[in-house]
C-alpha positions as CSV (number, residue, x, y, z in Angstrom):
1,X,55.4,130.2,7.6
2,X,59.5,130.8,8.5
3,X,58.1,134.1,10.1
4,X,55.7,132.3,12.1
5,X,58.2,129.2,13.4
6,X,60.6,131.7,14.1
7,X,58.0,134.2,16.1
8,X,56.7,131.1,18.2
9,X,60.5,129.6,18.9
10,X,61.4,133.1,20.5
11,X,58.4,133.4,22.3
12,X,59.4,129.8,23.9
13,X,62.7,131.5,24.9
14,X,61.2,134.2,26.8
15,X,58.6,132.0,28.6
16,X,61.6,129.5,29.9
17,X,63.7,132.9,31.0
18,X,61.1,133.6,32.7
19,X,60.1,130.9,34.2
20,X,63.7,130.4,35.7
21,X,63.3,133.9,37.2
22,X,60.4,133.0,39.0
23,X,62.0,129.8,40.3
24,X,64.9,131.9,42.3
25,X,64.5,132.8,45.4
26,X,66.1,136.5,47.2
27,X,67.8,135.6,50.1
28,X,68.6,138.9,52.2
29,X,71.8,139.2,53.6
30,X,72.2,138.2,57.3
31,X,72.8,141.3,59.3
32,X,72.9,142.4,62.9
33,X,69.5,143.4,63.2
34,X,68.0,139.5,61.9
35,X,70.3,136.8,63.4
36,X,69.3,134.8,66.0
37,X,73.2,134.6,67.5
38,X,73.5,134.8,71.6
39,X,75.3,137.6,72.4
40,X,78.8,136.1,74.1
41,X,79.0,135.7,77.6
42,X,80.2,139.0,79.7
43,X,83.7,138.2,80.7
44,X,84.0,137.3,84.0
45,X,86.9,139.1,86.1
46,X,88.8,137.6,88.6
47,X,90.6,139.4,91.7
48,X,94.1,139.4,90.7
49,X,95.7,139.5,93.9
50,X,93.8,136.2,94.4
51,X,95.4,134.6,91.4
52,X,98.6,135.3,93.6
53,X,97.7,134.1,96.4
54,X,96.8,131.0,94.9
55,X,100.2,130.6,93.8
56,X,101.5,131.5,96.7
57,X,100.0,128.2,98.3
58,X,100.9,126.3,95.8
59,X,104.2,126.7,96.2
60,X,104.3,126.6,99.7
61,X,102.1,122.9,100.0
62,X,104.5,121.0,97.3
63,X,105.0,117.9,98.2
64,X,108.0,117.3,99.8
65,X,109.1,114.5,98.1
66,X,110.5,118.1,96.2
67,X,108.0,116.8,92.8
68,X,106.9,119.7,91.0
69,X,103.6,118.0,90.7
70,X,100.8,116.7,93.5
71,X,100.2,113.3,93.9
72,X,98.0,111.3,91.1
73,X,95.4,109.2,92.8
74,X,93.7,106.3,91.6
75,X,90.1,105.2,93.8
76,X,91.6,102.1,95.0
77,X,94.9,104.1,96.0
78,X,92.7,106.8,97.5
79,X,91.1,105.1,99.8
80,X,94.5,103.1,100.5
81,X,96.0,106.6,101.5
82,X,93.0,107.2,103.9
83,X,90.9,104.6,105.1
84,X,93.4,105.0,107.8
85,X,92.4,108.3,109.6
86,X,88.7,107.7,108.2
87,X,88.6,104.7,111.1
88,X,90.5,106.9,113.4
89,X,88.0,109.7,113.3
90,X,85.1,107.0,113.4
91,X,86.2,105.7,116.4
92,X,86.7,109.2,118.1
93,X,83.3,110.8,116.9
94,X,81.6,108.3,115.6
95,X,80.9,109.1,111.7
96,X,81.4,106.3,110.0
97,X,84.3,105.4,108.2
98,X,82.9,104.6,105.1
99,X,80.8,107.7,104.7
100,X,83.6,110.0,105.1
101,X,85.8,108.2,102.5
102,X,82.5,108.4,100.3
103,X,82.6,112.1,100.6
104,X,85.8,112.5,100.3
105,X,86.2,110.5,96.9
106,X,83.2,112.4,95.7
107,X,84.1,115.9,96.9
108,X,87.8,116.0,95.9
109,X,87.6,113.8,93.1
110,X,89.6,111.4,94.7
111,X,92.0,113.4,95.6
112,X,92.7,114.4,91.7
113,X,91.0,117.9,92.5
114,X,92.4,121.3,92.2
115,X,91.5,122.0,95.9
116,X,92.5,118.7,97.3
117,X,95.8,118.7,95.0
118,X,97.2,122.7,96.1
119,X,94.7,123.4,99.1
120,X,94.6,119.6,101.1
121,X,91.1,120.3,101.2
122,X,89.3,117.2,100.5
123,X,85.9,118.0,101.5
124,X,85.0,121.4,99.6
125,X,85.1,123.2,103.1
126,X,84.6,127.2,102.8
127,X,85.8,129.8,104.9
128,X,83.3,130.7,107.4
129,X,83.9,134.0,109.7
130,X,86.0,131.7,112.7
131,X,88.6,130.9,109.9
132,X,91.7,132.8,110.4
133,X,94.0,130.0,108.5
134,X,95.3,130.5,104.6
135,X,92.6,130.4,101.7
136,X,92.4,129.7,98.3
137,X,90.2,131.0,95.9
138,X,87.9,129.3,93.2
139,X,84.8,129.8,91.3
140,X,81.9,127.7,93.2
141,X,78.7,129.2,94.0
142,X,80.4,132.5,93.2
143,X,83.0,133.8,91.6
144,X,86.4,133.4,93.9
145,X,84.7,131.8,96.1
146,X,87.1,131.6,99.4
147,X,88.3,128.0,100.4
148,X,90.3,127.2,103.9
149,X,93.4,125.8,103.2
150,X,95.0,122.7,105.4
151,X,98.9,122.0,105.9
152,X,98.0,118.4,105.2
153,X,95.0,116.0,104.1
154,X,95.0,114.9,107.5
155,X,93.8,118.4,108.7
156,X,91.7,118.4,106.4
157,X,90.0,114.9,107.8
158,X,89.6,116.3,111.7
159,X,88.2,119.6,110.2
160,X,85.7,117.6,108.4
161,X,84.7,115.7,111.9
162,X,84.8,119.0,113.4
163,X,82.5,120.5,110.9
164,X,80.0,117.5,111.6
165,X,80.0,118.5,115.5
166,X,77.2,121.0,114.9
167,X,73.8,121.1,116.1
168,X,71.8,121.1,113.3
169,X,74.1,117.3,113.0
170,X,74.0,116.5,116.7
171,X,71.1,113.5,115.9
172,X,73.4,111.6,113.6
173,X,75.6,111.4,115.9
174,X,73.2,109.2,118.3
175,X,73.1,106.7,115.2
176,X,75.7,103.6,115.9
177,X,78.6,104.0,113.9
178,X,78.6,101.7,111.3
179,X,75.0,102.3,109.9
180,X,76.0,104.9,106.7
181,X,72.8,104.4,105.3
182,X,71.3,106.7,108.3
183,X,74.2,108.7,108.1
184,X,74.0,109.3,104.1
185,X,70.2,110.0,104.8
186,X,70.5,111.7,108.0
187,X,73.0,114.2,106.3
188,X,70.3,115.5,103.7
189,X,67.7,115.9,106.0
190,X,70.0,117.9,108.1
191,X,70.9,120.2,105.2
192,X,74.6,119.2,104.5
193,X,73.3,118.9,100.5
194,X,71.0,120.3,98.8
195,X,71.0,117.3,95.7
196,X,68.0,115.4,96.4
197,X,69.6,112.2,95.4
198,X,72.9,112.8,98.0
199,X,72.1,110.0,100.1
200,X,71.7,107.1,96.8
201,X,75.3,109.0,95.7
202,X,76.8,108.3,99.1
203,X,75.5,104.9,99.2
204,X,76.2,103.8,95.8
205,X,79.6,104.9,96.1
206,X,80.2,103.2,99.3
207,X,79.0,100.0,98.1
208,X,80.9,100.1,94.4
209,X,84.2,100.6,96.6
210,X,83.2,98.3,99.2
211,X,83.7,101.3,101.8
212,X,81.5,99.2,105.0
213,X,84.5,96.9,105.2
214,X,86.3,99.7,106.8
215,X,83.1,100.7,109.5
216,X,83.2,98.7,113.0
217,X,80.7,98.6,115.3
218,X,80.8,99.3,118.9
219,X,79.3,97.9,122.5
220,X,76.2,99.9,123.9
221,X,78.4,100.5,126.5
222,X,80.8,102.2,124.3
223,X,77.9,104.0,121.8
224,X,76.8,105.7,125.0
225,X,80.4,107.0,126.5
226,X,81.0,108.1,123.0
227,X,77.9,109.5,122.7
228,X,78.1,111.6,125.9
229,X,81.3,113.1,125.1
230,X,80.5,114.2,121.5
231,X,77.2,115.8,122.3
232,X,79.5,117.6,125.5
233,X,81.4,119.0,122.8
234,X,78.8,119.7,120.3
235,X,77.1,121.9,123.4
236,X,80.1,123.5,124.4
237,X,80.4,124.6,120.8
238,X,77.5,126.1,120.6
239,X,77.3,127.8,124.1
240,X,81.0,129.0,122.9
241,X,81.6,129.6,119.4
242,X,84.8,130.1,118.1
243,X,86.3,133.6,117.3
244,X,87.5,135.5,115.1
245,X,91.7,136.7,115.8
246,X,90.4,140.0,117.0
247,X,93.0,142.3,119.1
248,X,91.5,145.2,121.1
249,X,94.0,147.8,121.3
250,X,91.4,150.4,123.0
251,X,87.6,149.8,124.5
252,X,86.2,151.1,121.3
253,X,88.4,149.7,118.6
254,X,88.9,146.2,117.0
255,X,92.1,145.1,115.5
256,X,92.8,142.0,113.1
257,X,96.6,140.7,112.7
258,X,96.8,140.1,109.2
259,X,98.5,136.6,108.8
260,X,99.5,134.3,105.9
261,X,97.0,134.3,102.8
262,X,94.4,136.7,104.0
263,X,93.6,139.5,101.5
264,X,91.8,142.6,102.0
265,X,88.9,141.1,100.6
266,X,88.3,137.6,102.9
267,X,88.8,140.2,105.7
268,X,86.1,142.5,104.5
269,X,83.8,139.8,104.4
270,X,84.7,138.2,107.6
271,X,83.8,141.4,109.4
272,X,80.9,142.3,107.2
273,X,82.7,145.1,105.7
274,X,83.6,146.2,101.9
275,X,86.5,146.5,100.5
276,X,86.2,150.3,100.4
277,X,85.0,150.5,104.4
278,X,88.0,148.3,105.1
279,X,90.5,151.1,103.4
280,X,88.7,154.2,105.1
281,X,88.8,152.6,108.0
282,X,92.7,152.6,107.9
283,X,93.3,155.3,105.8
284,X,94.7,153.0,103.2
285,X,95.5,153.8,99.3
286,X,95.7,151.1,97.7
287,X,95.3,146.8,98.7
288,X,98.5,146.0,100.2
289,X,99.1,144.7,103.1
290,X,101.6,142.1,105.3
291,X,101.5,139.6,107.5
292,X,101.3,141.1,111.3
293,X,99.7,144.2,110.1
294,X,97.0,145.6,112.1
295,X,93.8,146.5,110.7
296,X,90.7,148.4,112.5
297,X,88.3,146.3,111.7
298,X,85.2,148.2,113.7
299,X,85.2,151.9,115.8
């Protein structure tokens, strides 16, 4: 009978053991070849001769109060600042006051932005192949993506009406110029943004700030001298476009005077070159250059 109690207690034992081992659960170590991990983004690699250029601006657009830093702007000390030449460049072209204060909060982040802050470029203006002024270089739609540089934010306002006196934008300037809500629309449609909900961010904007306080409106009289004289200019612009600083030393060669901030790469891609064309073309080992330097740009 002790035999037995004691035969059917160790068989309970063995049952529980293993029951417990049936109850874990392997777990295989985590290895390369099972996680589910994202790879880490390539690195991306900057030109460092931009990086010094860059600096190179900074340092020359300090303020000249002699601050080591840029001015901090609030909204309402933004549009303090500039609702000045806003009205002045509505009155001379006709876009209205309100919509370029709009843009110009929006696009430089009222005027807390890098560009706007080391570049005076409130409005997010690139280089285009007419730009022979200084550049700065930032990640955008690309990487070091080339930026014009302006001496002063008030430059940077007349470039942005000059910008506007295109003519794929010559039918906004027909509208009066205090109606932003054709202007914020109008600029969409003529492909200034490609964010389908521009116009409501332009209009929202301009009414949160109270921005159509600043727009005036003008005598038909007026609209139609002003008119006449802006589409002049828009048609002389386009029956003349601007050029690029070319110097022809001899009927079959182009020259470019290198001036301050280019870089053999902004030139490259102004004249639709590579880097590597650029230095056979001038027989040059390495990426230095100065400012006054000639550089065949085309044989």
């Amino acid at each position: 009978m002790v035999k037995n109690i004691a035969y059917l207690f160790i068989l309970s034992l063995l049952l529980s053991a293993c029951s417990s081992r049936r109850k874990t659960v392997y777990t295989p170590p985590r290895s390369s070849g099972n996680t589910t991990a994202s790879k880490p983004a390539p690195e991306v690699k900057h030109n460092p001769e931009y990086k010094k250029n860059n600096e190179r601006v900074q340092q020359e657009n300090k303020p000249v109060t002699g601050s080591t830093t840029p001015v901090s702007y609030t909204v309402a000390s933004y549009v303090e600042r500039f609702k000045a030449i806003a009205i002045q460049e509505m009155n001379l072209y006709g876009v209205p006051a309100s919509i370029t204060l709009a843009q110009g909060l929006q696009e430089s982040g009222f005027g807390n932005g890098e560009l706007a802050r080391y570049a005076n470029n409130h409005f997010g203006i690139k280089c285009t192949s007419d730009w022979t002024g200084r550049s700065y270089y930032k990640d955008d739609d690309k990487v070091d993506d080339c930026f014009r540089v302006y001496n002063n934010p008030e430059e940077s306002y007349r470039d942005h009406s000059e910008f506007l006196k295109r003519k794929r934008y010559a039918s906004l300037f027909e509208l009066d110029k205090n109606d932003y809500v054709g202007w914020a629309y109008g600029l969409k449609r003529c492909g200034y943004a490609t964010n389908p909900k521009y116009p409501d961010l332009l209009i929202n904007t301009i009414k949160r700030y109270s921005l159509d306080q600043y727009d005036r409106p003008e005598g038909e009289v007026q609209k139609i001298k002003r008119e006449d004289r802006v589409l002049a200019e828009i048609n002389e612009n386009v029956a003349n476009p601007q050029k690029d600083t070319i110097v022809k030393a001899a009927p079959v060669v182009k020259l470019y005077t290198v001036g301050t901030g280019d870089t053999l790469y902004n030139i490259s891609k102004r004249f639709n070159l590579t880097v590597e064309e650029l230095k056979a073309l001038n027989n040059m080992a390495d990426n230095n250059i100065k400012i006054g330097q000639q550089l065949i740009i085309a044989k």
